[in-house]
MMTF fields as JSON, N, C-alpha, C and O atoms, coordinates in Angstrom:
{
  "mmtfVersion": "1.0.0",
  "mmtfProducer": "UNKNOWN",
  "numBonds": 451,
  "numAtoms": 452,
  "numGroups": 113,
  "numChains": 1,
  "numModels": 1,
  "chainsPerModel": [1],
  "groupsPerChain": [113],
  "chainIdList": ["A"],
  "bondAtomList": [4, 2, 8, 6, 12, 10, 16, 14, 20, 18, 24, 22, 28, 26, 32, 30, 36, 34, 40, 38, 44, 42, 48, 46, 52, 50, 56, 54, 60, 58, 64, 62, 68, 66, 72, 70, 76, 74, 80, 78, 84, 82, 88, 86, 92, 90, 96, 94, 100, 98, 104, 102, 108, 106, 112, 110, 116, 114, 120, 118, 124, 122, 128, 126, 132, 130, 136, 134, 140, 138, 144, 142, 148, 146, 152, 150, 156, 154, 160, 158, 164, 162, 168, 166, 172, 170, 176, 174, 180, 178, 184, 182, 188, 186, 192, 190, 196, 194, 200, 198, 204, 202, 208, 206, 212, 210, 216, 214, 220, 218, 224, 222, 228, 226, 232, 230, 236, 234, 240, 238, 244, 242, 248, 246, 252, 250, 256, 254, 260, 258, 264, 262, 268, 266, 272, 270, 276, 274, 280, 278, 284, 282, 288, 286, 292, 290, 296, 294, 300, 298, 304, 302, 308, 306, 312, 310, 316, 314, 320, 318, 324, 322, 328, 326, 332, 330, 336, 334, 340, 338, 344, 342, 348, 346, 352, 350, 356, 354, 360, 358, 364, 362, 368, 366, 372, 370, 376, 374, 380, 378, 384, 382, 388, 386, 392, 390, 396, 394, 400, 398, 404, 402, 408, 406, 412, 410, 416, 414, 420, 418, 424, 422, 428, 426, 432, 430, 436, 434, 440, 438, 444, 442, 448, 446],
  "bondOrderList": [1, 1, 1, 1, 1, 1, 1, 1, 1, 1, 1, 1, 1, 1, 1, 1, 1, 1, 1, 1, 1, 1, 1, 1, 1, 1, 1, 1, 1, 1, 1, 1, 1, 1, 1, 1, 1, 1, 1, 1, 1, 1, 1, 1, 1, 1, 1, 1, 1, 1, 1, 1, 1, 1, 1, 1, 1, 1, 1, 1, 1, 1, 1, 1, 1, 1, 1, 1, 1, 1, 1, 1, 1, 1, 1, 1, 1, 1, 1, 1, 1, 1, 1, 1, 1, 1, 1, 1, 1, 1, 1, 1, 1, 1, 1, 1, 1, 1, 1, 1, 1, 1, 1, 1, 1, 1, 1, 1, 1, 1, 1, 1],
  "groupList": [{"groupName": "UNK", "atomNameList": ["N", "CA", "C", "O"], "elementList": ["N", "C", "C", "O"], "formalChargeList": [0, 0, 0, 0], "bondAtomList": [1, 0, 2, 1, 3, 2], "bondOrderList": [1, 1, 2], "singleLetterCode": "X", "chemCompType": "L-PEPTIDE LINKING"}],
  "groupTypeList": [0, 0, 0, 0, 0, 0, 0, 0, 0, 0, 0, 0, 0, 0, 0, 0, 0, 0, 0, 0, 0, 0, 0, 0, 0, 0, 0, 0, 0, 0, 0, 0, 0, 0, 0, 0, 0, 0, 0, 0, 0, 0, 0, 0, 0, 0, 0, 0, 0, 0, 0, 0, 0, 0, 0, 0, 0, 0, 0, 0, 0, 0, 0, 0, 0, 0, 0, 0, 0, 0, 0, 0, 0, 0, 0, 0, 0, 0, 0, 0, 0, 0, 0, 0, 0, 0, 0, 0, 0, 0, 0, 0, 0, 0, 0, 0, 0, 0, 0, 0, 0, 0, 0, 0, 0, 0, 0, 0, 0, 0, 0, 0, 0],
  "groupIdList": [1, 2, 3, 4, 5, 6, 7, 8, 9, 10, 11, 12, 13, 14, 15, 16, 17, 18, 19, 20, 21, 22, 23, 24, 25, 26, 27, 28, 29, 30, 31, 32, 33, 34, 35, 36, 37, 38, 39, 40, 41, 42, 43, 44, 45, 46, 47, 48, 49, 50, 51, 52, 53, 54, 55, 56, 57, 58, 59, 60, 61, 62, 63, 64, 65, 66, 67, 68, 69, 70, 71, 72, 73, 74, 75, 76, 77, 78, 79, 80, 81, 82, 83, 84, 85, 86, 87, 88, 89, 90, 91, 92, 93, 94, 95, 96, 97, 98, 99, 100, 101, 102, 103, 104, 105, 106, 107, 108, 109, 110, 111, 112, 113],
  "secStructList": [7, 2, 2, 2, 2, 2, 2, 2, 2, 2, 2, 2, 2, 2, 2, 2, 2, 2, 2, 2, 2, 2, 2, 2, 2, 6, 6, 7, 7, 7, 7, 7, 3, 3, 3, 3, 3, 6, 6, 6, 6, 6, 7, 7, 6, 6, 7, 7, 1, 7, 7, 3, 3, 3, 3, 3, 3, 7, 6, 6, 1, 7, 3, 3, 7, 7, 7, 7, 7, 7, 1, 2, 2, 2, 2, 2, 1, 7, 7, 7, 1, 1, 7, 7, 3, 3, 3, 3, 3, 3, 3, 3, 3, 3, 3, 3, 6, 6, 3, 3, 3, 3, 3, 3, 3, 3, 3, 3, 3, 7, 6, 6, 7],
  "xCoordList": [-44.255, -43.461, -42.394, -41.352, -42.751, -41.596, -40.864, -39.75, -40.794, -39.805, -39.048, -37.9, -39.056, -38.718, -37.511, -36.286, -38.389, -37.412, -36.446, -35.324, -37.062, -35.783, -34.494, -33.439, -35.146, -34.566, -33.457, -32.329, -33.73, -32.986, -32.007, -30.934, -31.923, -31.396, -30.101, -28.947, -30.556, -29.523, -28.412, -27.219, -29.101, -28.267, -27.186, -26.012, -27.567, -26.968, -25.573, -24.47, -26.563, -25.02, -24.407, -23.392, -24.341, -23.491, -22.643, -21.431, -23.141, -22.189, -21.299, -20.154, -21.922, -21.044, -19.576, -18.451, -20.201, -19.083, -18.165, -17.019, -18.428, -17.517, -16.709, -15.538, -17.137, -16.373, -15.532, -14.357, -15.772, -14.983, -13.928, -13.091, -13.957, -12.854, -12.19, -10.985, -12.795, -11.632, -10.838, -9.656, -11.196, -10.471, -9.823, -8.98, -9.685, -8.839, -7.941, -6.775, -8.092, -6.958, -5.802, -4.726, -6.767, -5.861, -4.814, -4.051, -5.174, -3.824, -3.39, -2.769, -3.224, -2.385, -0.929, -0.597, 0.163, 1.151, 2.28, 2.188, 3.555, 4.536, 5.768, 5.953, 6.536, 7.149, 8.364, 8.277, 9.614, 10.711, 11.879, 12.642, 12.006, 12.777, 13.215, 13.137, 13.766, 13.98, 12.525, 12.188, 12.128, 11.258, 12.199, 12.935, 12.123, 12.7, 11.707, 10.609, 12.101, 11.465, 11.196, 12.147, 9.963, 10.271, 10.588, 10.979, 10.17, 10.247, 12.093, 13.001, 12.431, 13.894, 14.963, 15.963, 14.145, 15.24, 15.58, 16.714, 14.24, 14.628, 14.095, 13.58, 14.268, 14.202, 12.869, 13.09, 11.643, 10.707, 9.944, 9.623, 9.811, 9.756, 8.323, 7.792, 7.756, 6.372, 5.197, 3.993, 6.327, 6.136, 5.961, 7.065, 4.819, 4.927, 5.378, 5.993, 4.867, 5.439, 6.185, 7.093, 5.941, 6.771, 6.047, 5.019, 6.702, 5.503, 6.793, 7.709, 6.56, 6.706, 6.819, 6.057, 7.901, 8.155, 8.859, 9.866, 8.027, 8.925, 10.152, 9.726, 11.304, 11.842, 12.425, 12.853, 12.349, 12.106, 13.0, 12.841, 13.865, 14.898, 14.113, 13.303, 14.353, 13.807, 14.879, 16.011, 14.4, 15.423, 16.514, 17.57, 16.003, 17.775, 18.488, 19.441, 17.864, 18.964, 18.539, 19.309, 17.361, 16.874, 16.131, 16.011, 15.573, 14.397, 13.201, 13.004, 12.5, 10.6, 10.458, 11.069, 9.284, 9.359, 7.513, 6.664, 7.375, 5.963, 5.713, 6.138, 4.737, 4.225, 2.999, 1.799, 3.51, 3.092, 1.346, 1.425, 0.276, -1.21, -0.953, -0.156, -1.695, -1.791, -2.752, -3.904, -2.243, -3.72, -2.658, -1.556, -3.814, -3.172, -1.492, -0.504, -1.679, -0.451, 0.807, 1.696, 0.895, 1.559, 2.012, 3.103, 1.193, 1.038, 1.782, 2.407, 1.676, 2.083, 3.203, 3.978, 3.859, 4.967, 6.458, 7.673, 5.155, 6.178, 7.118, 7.576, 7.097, 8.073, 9.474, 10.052, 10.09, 11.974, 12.154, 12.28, 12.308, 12.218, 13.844, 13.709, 15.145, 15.932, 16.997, 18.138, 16.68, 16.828, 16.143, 15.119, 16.955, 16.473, 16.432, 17.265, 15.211, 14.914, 14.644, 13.996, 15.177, 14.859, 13.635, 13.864, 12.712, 11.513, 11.211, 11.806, 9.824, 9.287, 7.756, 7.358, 6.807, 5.716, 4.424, 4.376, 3.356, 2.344, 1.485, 1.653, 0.416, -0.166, -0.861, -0.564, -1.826, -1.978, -1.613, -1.386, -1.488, -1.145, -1.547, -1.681, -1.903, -2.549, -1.771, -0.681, -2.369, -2.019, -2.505, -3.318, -2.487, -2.934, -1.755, -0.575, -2.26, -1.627, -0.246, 0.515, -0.145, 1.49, 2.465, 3.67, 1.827, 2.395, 1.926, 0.91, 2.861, 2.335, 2.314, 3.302, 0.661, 0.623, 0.186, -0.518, 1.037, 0.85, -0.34, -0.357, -1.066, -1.98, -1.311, -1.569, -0.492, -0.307, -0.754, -0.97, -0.857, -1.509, -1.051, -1.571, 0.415, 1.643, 3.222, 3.953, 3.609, 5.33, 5.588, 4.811, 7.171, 7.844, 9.474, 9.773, 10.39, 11.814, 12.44, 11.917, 13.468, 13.152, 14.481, 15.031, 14.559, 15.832, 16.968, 16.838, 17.533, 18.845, 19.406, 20.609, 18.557, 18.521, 18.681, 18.632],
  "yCoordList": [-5.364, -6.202, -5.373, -5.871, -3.947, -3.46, -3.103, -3.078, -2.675, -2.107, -3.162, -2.788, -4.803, -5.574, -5.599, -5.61, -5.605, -5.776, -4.511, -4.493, -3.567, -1.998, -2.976, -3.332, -3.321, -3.043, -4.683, -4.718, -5.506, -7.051, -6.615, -7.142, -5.786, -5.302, -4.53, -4.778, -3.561, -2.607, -3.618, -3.595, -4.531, -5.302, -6.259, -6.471, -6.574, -7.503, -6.305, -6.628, -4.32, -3.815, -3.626, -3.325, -3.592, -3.367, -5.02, -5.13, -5.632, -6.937, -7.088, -7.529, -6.657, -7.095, -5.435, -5.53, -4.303, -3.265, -3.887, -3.446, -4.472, -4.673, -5.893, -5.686, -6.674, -7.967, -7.333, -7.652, -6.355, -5.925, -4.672, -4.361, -4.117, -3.315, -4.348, -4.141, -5.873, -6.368, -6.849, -6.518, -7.681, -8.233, -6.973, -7.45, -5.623, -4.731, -4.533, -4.898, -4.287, -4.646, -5.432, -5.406, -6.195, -7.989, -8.302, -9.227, -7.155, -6.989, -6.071, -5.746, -5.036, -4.462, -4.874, -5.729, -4.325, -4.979, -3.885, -3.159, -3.685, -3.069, -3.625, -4.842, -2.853, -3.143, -2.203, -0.997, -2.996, -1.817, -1.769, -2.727, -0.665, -1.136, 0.487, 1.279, 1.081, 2.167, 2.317, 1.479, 3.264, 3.603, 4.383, 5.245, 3.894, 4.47, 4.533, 4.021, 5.323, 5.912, 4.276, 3.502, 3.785, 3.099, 3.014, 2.128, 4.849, 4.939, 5.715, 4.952, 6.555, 7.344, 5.951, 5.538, 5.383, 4.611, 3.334, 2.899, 2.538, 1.042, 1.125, 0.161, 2.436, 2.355, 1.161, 0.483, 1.101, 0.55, 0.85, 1.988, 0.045, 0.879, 0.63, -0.094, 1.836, 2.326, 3.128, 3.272, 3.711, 4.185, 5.785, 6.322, 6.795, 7.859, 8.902, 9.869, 8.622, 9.415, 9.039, 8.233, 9.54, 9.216, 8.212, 8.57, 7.098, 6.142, 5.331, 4.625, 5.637, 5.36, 3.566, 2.835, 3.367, 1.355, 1.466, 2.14, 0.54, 0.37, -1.618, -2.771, -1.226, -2.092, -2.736, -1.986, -4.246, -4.93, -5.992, -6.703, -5.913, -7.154, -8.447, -8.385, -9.866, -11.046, -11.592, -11.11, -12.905, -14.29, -14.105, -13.692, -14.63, -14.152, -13.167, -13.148, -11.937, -10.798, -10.367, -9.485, -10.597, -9.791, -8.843, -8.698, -8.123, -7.356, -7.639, -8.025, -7.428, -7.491, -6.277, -5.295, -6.318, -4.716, -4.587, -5.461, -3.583, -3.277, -1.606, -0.51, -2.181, -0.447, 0.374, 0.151, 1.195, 2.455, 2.808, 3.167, 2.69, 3.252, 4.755, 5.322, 5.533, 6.46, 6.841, 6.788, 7.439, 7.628, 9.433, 9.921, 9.767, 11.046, 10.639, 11.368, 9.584, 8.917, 9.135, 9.828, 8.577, 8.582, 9.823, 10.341, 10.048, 11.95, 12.993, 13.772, 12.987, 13.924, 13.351, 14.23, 12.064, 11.986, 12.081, 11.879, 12.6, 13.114, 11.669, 10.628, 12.301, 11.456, 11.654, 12.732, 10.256, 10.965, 10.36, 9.199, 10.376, 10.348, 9.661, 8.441, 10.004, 9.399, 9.492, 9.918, 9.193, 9.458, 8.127, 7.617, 7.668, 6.434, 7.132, 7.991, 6.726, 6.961, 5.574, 4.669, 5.53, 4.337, 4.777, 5.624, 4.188, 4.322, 2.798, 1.72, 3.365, 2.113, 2.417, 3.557, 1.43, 1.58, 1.11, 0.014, 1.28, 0.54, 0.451, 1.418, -0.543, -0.224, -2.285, -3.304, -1.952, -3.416, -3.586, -2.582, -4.871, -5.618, -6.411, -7.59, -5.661, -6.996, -7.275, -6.738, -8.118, -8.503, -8.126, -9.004, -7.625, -6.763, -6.852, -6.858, -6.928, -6.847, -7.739, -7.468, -8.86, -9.429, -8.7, -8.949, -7.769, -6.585, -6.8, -7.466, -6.075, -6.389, -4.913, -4.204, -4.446, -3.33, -3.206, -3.916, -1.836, -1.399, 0.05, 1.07, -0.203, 0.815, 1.195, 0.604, 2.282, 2.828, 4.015, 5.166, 3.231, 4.564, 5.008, 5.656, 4.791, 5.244, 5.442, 4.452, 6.362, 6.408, 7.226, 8.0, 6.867, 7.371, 7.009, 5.929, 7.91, 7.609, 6.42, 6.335, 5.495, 4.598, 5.846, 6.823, 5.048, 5.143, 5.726, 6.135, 5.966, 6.393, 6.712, 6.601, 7.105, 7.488, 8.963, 9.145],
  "zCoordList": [10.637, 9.774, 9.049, 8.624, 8.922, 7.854, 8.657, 8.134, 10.065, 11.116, 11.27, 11.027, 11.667, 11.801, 10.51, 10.636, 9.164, 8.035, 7.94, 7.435, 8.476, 8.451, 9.167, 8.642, 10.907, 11.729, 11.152, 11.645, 10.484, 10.191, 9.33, 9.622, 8.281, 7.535, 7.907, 7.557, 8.679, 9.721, 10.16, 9.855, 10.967, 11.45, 10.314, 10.617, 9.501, 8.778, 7.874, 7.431, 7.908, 7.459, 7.901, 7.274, 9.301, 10.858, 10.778, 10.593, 10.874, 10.632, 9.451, 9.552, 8.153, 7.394, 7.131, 6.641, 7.629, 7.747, 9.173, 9.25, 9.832, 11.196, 10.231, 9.911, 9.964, 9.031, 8.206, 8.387, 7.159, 6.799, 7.198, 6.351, 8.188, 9.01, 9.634, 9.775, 10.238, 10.824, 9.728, 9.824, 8.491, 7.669, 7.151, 6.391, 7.085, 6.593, 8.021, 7.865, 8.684, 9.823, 10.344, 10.941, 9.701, 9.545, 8.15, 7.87, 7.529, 6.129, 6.368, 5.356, 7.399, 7.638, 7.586, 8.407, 6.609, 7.082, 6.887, 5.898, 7.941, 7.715, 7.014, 6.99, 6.498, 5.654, 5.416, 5.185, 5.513, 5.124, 4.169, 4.047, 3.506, 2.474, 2.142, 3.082, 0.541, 0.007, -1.328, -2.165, -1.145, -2.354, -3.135, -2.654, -4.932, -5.666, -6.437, -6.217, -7.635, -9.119, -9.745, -9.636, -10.365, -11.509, -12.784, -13.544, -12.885, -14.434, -13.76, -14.088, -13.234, -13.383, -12.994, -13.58, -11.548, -11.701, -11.875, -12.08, -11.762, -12.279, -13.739, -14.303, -14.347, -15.875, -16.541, -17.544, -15.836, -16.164, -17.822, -18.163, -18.415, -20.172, -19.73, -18.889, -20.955, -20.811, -19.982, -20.192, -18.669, -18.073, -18.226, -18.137, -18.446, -18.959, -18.141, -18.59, -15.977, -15.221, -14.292, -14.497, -13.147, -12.292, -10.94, -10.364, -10.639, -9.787, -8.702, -9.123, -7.438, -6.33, -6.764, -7.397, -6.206, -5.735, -4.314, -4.093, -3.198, -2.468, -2.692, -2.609, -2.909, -2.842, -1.278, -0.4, -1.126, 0.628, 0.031, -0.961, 0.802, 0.85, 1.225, 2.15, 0.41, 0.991, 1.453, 1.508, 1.882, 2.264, 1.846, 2.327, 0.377, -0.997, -1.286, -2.065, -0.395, -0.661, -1.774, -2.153, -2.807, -3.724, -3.366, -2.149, -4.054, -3.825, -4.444, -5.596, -3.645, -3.896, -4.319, -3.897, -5.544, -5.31, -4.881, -5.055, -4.453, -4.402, -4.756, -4.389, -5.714, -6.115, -5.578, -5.74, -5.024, -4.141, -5.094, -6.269, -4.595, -4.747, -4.946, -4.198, -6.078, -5.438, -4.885, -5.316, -3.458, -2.426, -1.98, -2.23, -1.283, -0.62, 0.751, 0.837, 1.418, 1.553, 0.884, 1.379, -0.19, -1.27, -1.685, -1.918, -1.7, -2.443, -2.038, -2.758, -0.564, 0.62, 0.848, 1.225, 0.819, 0.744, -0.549, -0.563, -1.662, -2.577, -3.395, -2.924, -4.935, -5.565, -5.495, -5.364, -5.615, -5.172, -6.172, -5.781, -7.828, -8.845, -8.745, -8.648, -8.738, -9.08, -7.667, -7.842, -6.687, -5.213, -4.714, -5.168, -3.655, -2.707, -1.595, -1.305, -0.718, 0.442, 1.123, 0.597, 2.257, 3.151, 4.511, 5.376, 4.428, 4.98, 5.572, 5.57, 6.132, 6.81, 6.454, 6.694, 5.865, 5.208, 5.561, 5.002, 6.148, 6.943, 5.821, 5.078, 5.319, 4.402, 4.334, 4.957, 3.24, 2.835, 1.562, 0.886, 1.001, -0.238, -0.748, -0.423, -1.989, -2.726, -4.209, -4.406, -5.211, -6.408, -7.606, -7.896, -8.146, -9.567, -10.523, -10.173, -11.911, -12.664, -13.094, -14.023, -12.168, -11.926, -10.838, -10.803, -9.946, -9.233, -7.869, -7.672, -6.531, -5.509, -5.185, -4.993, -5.143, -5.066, -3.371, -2.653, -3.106, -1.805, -1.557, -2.247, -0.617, -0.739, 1.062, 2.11, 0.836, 2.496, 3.158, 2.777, 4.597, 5.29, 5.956, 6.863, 5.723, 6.835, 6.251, 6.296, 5.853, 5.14, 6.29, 6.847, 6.671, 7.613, 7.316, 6.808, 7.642, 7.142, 8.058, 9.169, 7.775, 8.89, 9.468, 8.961, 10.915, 11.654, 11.767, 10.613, 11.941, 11.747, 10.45, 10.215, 9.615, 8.166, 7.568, 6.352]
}
């Protein structure tokens, strides 16, 4: 009976880790735009350092902005504090704070840039 309950158990964390790698797969999303400074350059008040936004053109020709996680991603690609870089961004997104924060696992310069 307890091998049974080892072995029911196993199974149910193997299912629910596969459920959740596909649903993290499935928010994968790319994304392209310029990452700038929020605090150097969209002058964000209250900001004490320096924090990665990628800004993504919509429909309207505005910008979205989404703010950069810090993860080692992030990290290794360095802050460009009062400098625009145009990149292309793989990562998922979610909502925190009133913010569409990006957690990426991929920065790369785009194109012909």
């Amino acid at each position: 009976m307890r091998r049974l309950t080892l072995a029911a158990a196993a199974v149910l964390l193997t299912v629910q880790v596969v459920a959740s790698t596909s649903f993290a797969d499935q928010a994968q999303q790319t994304l392209a735009g310029n990452i700038v400074c929020a605090k150097c350059t969209l002058k964000v008040q209250g900001l004490k350092e320096c924090q990665n936004v990628l800004l993504v053109k919509n429909e309207a020709g505005q910008d979205t902005q989404y703010w950069l996680a810090k993860n080692d991603v992030n990290k290794s690609f360095g802050e460009v504090c009062e400098t625009v870089k145009p990149v292309v961004v793989t990562g998922t997104v979610e909502q925190k704070e009133g913010k569409n924060w990006l957690t990426a696992t991929k920065i790369e310069p785009q194109k012909g840039s």
